[in-house]
VMD Tcl script that draws the C-alpha trace (Angstrom):
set ca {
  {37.54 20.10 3.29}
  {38.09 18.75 6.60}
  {38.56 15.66 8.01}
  {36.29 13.33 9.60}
  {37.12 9.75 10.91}
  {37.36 6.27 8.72}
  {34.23 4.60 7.69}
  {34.31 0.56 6.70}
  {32.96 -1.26 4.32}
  {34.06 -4.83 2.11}
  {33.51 -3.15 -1.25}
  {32.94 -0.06 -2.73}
  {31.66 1.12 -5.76}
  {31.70 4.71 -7.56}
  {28.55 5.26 -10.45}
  {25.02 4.88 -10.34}
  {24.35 3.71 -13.83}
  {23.38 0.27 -14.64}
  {27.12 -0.92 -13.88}
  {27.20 0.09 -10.73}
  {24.38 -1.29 -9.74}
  {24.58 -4.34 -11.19}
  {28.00 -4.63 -9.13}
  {26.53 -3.36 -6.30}
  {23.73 -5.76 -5.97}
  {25.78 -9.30 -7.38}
  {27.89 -8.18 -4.38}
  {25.05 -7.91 -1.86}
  {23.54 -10.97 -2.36}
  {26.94 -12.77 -2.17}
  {27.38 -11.58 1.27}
  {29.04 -8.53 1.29}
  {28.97 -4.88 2.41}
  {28.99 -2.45 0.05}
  {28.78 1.18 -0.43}
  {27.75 2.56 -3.38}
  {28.86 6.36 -4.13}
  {27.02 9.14 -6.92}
  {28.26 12.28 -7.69}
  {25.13 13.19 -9.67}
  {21.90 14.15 -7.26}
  {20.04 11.50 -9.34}
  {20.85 7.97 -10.04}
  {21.63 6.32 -13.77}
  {22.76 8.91 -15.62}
  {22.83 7.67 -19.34}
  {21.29 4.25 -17.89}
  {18.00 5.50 -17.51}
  {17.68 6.27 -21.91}
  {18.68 3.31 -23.21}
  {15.90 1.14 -24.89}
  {16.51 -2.32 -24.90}
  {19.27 -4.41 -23.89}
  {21.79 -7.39 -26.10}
  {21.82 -10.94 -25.58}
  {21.41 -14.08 -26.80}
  {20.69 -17.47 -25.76}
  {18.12 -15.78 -23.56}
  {14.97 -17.95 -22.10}
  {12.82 -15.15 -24.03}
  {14.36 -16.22 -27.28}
  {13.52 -19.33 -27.09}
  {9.58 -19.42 -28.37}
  {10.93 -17.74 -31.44}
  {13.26 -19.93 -32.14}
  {15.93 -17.60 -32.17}
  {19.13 -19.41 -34.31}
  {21.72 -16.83 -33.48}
  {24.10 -18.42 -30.65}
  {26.85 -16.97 -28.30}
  {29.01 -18.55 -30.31}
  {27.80 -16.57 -33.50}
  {27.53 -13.18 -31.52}
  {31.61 -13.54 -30.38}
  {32.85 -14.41 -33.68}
  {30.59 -11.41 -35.08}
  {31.64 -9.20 -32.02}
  {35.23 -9.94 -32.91}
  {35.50 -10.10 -36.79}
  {33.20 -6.33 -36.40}
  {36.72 -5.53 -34.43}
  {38.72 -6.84 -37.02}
  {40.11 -8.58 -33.49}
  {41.31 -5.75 -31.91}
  {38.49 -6.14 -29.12}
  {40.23 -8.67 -25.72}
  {38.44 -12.11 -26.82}
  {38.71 -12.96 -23.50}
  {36.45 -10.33 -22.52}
  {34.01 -10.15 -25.17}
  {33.96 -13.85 -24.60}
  {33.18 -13.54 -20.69}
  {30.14 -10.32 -21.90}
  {28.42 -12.66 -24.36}
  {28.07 -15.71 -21.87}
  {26.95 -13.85 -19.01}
  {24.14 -12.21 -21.73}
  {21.73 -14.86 -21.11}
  {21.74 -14.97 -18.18}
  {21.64 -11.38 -17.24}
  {18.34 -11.04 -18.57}
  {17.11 -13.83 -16.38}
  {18.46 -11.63 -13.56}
  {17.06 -8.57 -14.08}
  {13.47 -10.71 -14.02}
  {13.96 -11.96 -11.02}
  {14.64 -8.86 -9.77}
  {11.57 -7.19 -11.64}
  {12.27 -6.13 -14.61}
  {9.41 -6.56 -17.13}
  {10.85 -6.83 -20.80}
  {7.82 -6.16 -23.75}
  {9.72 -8.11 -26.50}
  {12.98 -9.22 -28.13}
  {13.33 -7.71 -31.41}
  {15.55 -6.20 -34.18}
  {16.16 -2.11 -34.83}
  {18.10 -2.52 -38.09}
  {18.09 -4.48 -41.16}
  {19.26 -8.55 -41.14}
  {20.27 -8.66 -37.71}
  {18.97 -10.91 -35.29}
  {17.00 -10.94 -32.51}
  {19.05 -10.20 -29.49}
  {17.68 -6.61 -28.54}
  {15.49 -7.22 -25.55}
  {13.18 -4.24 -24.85}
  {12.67 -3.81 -21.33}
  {9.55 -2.10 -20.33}
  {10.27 1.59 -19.06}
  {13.18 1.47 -20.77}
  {16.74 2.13 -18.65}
  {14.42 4.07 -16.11}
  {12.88 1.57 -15.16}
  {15.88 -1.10 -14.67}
  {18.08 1.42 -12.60}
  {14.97 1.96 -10.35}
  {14.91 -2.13 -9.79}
  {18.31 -2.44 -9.35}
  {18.69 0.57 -6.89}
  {15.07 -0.86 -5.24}
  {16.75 -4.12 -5.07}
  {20.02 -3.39 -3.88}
  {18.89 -1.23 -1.05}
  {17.00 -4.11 0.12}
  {19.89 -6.63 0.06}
  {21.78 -3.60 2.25}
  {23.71 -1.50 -0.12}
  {24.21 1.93 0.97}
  {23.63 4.43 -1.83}
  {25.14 7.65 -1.41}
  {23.80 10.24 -3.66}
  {26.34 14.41 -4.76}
  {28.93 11.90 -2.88}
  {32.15 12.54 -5.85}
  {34.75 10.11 -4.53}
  {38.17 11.65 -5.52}
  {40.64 8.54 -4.93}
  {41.22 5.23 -5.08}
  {43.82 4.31 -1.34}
  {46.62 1.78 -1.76}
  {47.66 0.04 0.91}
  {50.37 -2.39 0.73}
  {49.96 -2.74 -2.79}
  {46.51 -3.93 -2.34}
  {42.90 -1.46 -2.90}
  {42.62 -0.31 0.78}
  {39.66 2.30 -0.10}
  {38.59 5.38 -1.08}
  {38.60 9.38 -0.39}
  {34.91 10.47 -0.66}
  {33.46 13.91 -0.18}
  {30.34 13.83 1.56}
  {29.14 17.21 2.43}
  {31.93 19.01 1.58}
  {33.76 16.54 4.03}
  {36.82 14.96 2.66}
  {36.00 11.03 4.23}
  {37.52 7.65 4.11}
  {36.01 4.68 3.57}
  {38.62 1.76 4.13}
  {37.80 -1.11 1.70}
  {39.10 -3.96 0.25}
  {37.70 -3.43 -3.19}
  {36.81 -0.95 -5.19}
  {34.45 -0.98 -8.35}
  {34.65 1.82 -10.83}
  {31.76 2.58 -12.92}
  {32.21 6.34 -13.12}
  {29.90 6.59 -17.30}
  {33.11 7.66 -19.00}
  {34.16 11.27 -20.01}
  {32.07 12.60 -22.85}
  {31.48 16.15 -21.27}
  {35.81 16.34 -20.53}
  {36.55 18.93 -23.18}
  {40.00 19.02 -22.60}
  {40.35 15.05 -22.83}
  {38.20 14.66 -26.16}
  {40.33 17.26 -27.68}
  {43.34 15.26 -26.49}
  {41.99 11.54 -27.22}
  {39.62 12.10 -30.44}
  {41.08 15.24 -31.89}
  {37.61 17.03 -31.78}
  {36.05 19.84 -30.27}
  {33.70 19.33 -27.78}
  {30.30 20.89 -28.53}
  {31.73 22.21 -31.33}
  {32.11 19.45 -34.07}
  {31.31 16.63 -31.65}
  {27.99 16.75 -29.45}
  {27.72 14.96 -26.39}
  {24.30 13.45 -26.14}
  {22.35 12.33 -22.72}
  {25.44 12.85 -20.60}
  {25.58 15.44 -18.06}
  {29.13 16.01 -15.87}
  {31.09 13.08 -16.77}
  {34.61 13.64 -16.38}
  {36.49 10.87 -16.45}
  {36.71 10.69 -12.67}
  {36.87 6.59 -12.28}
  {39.32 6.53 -15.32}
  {41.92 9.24 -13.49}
  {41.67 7.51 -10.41}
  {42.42 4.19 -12.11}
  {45.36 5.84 -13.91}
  {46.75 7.69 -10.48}
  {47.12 4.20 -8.82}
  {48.86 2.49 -11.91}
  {46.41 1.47 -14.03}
  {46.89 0.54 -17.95}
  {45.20 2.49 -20.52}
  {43.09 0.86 -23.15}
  {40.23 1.68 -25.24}
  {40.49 5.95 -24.36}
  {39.66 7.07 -28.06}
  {36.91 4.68 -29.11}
  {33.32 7.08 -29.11}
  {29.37 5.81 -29.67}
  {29.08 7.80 -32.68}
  {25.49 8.85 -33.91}
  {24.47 11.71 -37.44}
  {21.58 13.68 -36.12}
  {19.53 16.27 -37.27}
  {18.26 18.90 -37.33}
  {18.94 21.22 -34.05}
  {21.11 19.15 -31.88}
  {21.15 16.51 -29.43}
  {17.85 17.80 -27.16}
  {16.02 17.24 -29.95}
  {16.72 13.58 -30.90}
  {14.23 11.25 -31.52}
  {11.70 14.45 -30.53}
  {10.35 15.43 -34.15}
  {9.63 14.80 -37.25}
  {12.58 17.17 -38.94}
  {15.03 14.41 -37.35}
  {12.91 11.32 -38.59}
  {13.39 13.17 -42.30}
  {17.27 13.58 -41.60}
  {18.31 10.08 -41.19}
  {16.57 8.44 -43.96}
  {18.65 7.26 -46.88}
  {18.13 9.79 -49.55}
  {20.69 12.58 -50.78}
  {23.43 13.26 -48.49}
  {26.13 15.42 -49.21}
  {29.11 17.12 -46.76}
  {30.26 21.34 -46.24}
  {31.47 20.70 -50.07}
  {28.66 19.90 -51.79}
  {29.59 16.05 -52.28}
  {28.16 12.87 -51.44}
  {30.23 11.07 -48.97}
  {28.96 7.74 -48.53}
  {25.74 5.20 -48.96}
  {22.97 6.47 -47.64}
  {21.71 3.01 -46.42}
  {23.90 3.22 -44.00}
  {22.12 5.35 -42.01}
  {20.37 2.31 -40.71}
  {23.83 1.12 -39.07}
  {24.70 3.99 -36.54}
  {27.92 2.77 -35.80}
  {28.88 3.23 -39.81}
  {27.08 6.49 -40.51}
  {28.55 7.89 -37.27}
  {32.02 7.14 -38.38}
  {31.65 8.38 -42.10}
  {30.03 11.61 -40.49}
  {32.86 11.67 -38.15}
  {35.24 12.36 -41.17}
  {34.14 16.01 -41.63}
  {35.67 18.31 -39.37}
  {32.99 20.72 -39.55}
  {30.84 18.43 -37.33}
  {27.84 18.38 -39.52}
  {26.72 17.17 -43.07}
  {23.11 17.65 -44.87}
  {20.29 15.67 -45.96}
  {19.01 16.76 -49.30}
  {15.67 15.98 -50.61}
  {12.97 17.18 -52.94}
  {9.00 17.77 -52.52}
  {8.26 14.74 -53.63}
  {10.69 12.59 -51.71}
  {8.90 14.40 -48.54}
  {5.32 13.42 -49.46}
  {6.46 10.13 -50.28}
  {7.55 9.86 -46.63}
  {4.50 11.53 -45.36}
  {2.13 9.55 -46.73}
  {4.26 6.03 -46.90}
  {6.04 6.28 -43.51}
  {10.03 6.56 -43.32}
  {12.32 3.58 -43.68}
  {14.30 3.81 -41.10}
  {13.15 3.47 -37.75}
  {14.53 6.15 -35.17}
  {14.03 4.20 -31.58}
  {11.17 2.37 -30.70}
  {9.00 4.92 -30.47}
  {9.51 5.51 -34.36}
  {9.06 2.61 -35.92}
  {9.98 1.79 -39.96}
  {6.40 3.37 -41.23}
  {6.31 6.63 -38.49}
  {4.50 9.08 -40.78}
  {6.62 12.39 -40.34}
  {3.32 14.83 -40.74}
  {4.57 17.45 -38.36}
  {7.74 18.22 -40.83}
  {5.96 21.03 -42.16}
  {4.81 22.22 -39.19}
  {8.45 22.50 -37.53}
  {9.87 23.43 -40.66}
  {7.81 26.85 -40.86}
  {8.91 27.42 -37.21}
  {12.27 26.92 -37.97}
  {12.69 29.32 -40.76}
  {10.57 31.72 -38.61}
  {13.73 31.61 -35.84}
  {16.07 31.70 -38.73}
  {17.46 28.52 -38.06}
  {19.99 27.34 -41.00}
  {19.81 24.10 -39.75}
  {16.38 22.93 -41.78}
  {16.00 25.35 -44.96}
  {13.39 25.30 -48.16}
  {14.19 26.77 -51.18}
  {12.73 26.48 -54.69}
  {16.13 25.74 -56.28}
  {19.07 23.45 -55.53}
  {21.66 26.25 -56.57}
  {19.62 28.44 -53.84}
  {19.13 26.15 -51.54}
  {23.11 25.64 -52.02}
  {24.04 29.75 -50.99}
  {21.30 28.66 -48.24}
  {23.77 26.22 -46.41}
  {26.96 27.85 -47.48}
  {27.80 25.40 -50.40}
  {28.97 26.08 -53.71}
  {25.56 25.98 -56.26}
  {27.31 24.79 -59.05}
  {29.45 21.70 -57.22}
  {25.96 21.14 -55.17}
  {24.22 20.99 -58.81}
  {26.47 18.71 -60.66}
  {25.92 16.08 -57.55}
  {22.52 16.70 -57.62}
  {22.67 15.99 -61.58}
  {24.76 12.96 -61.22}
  {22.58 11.35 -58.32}
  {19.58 12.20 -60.41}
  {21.22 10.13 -62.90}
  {21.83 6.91 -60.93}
  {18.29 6.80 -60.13}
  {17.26 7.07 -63.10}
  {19.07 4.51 -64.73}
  {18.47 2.62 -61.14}
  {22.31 1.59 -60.58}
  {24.40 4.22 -57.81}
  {27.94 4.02 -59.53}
  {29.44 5.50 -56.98}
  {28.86 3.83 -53.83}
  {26.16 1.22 -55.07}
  {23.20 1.69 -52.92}
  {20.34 -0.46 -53.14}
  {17.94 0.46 -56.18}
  {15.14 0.81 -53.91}
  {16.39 3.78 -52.07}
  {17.23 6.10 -54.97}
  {15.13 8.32 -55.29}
  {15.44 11.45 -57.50}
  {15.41 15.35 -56.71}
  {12.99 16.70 -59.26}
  {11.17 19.38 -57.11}
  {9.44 21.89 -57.73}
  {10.45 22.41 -54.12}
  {14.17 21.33 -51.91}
  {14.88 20.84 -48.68}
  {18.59 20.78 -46.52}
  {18.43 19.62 -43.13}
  {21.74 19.75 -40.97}
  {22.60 16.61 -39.38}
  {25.26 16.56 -36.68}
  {27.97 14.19 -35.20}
  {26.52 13.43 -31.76}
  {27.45 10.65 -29.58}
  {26.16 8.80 -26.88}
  {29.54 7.95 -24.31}
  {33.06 7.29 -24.65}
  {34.09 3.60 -24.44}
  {37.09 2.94 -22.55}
  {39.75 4.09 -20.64}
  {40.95 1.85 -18.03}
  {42.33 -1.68 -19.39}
  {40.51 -4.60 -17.68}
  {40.97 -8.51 -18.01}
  {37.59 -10.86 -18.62}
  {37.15 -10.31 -14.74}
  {36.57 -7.05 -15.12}
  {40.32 -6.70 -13.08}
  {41.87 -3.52 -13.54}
  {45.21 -4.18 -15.31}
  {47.96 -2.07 -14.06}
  {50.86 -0.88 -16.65}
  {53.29 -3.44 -15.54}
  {50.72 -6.40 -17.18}
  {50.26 -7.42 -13.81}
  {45.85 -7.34 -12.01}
  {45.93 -4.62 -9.71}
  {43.96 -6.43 -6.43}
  {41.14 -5.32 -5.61}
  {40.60 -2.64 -7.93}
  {37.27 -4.06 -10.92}
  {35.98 -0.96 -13.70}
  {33.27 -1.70 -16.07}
  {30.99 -0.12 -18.55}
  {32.04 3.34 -20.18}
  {35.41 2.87 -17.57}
  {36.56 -0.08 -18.91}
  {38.33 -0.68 -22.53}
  {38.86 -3.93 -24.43}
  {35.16 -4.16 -25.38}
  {34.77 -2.32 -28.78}
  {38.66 -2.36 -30.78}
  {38.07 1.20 -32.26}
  {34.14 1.37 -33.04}
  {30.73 0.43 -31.23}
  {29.99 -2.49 -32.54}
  {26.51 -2.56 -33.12}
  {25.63 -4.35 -36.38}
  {24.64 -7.56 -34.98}
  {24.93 -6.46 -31.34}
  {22.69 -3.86 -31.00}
  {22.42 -3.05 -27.21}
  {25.68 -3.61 -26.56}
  {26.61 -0.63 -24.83}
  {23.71 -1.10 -21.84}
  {24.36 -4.74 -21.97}
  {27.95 -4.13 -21.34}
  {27.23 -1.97 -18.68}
  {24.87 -4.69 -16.65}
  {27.06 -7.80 -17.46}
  {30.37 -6.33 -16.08}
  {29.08 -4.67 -13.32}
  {27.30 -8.27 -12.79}
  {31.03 -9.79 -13.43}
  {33.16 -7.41 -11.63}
  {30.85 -7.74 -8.64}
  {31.28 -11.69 -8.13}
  {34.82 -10.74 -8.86}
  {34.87 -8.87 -6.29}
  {33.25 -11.09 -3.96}
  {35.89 -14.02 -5.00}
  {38.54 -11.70 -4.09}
  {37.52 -11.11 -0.38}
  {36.89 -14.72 0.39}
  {33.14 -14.93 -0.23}
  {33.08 -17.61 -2.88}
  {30.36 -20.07 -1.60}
  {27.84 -17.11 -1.46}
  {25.04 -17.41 -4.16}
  {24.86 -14.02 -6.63}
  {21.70 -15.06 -8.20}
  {18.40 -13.27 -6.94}
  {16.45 -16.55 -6.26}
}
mol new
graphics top color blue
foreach p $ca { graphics top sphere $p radius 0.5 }
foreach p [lrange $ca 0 end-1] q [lrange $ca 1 end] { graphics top cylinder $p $q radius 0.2 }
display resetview
């Protein structure tokens, strides 16, 4: 690279996604100038697949009379963390929940409904029409209008200290190594889920191998090493957004009818031919991720019987696989992708008219695959699941004539953390002490989470995360340079 002369700016910000640009934009409209800096040669990465968005005490929730307060969401947030989440943080994301959604309308994005994607949660996941596509094309819209520079294959490669204090960035821009003096900077770099050599070293998996990254293209943990280089704290590095998938991998989820069948609670058994957990879980991704999580191999198997299919062919499945499968999809293409998977070979869906052959199918031992079989047989019949006591009305037996195994993988969607932050979305250096200048949200930033996604009665958090500390860490931002009195809201 060579070197080309200083540009200025009042804040800078590195990532596209919805954290980014929600920084970018708060930041605009109080005032400043900002730069905003992408890597990618598109904008939102992950952003533009998420479906709907958490929050509560929104105006939208208020003709359904929704009863479940901020109040309710922190002490479920927290208790789900068994309080190892920051409360001050978690705190500071559920207020500004409300009103994010109010900001995102005024900026224009359309939202279709608020609504539930799991059993006896409440209604705090607001759908927005066009799903993350559509918000990260308002908020880019919208922030190029208030005068934020967007910079697209820009990688910045470090954070500048000067005199203690942020002083800017290194960017390349055209293979030209530039500066870009600022007195903040705002990292919202996604995360590191395609970082081999860091998942093997945080999580203890294998990267593709047993653990899948899913929707995330080039994210290497860029924003969290240049945090780290300049003396920031770590927090938060380990915790993943598990998911179980079948059949074929992560380009296929939430694409066919084979993965509808895969995640519904009926048989499921591990490399060892045993059941592992309840099945109804399946319907709390956060939970089935992490029990799935616990094999090594990367994958366990859905087992089911001919009649169990053609229940769910005629009936519709029971749990929903985003909102484009509803509770009550009818999976009548599972036949048809079945025959072309055993026409490529594929051991990841098989058929067989036994369940000791369709054991030697997968690899599992007939006889330790048959005695599970057998004693899951039993529970249903006597309609009590001794072993891990799932509901009566999901046991169903395995009678045949016909089997089925489908493989179902440990995918997830983004790691969660990296750089410690306070409720400001500062960047907390490893002497305790705020680091000035210097803001990370979204898949940056740890505190959020403790050690799982909590999703139970947040679902949505992960996007909502995303806008609300990009929304905090920009007006943070704009506090710290002396623009207080400027108005972040878009009317």
């Amino acid at each position: 690279m060579s070197q080309k002369e200083t540009v200025q700016t009042d804040i800078v910000v590195v990532g596209s996604g919805v954290t980014g640009l929600a920084a970018a934009l708060t930041a605009a409209e109080g005032g400043a100038r900002v730069m905003l800096f992408e890597k990618q040669p598109g904008l939102g990465g992950t952003s533009n697949f998420f479906e709907g968005v958490f929050a509560v005490e929104s105006e939208m929730q208020r003709p359904g009379y929704a009863g479940y307060s901020r109040d309710d969401a922190f002490k479920g947030i927290m208790e789900y963390s068994h309080w190892r989440a920051n409360a001050r943080l978690v705190r500071a994301f559920v207020d500004e929940s409300g009103p994010t959604i109010a900001w995102l309308q005024g900026h224009g994005v359309e939202f279709t409904e608020v609504t539930i994607n799991m059993p006896r949660a409440p209604r705090t996941y607001h759908v927005p029409k066009g799903r993350g596509a559509a918000v990260v094309k308002a908020l880019a819209a919208q922030a190029q209008a208030k005068g934020v520079q967007i910079t697209r294959r820009a990688p910045v490669k470090k954070v500048l200290m000067k005199d203690g204090r942020v002083g800017g960035v290194i960017v390349d821009l055209n293979n030209i190594e530039t500066e870009v003096a600022a007195r903040s900077v705002i990292i919202g770099s996604g995360g590191y889920a395609n970082n081999a050599e860091w998942i093997k070293k945080y999580t203890g998996f294998d990267l593709g191998e047993n653990l899948i990254p899913a929707g995330n293209t080039n994210k290497m943990g860029d924003g969290i090493r240049m945090a780290w280089e300049v003396g920031a704290a770590e927090e938060g590095i380990s915790v993943l957004e598990l998911f179980r998938v079948g059949p074929l991998g992560p380009k296929y989820v939430m694409k066919n009818h084979a993965e509808l069948m895969a995640v519904q609670p009926m048989l499921w058994v591990n490399q060892q031919g045993e059941r592992f957990c309840d099945e109804s879980i399946g319907f709390y991704e956060t939970s089935v991720g992490n029990a799935n999580a616990r094999h090594r191999e990367g994958y366990t198997y859905s087992i089911f019987d001919e009649t169990i299919k053609d229940h769910f062919i005629e009936h519709g499945i029971d749990k929903g696989q985003g909102q484009d499968n509803p509770s009550g999809t009818r999976p009548v293409n599972f036949d048809k992708e079945l025959v072309n998977a055993l026409k490529e070979g594929s051991t990841d869906l098989c058929r067989a008219s036994s369940v000791e052959e369709l054991a030697r199918m997968i690899g599992i031992d007939p006889a330790t695959l048959k005695r599970t079989v057998d004693e899951y047989n039993g529970f249903c019949e006597k309609g009590h699941d001794d072993l891990f006591a799932k509901e009566r009305k999901f046991l169903r037996p395995l009678k045949g004539p016909l089997f089925y195994a489908i493989k179902a993988k440990t995918i997830f969607l983004g790691t969660l953390g990296g750089i410690k932050v306070n409720h400001k979305m500062e960047v907390i250096g490893t002497t305790g002490a705020v680091i000035p200048g210097l803001y990370a949200g979204g898949f940056d930033a740890g505190g959020m989470y403790g050690d799982s996604y909590s999703i139970k009665d947040s679902s949505g958090a992960s996007s909502a995360f995303a806008l609300n500390s990009g929304r905090i860490a920009g007006k943070s931002a704009l506090e710290y340079i002396g623009l207080t009195g400027a108005s972040s809201s878009p009317v």
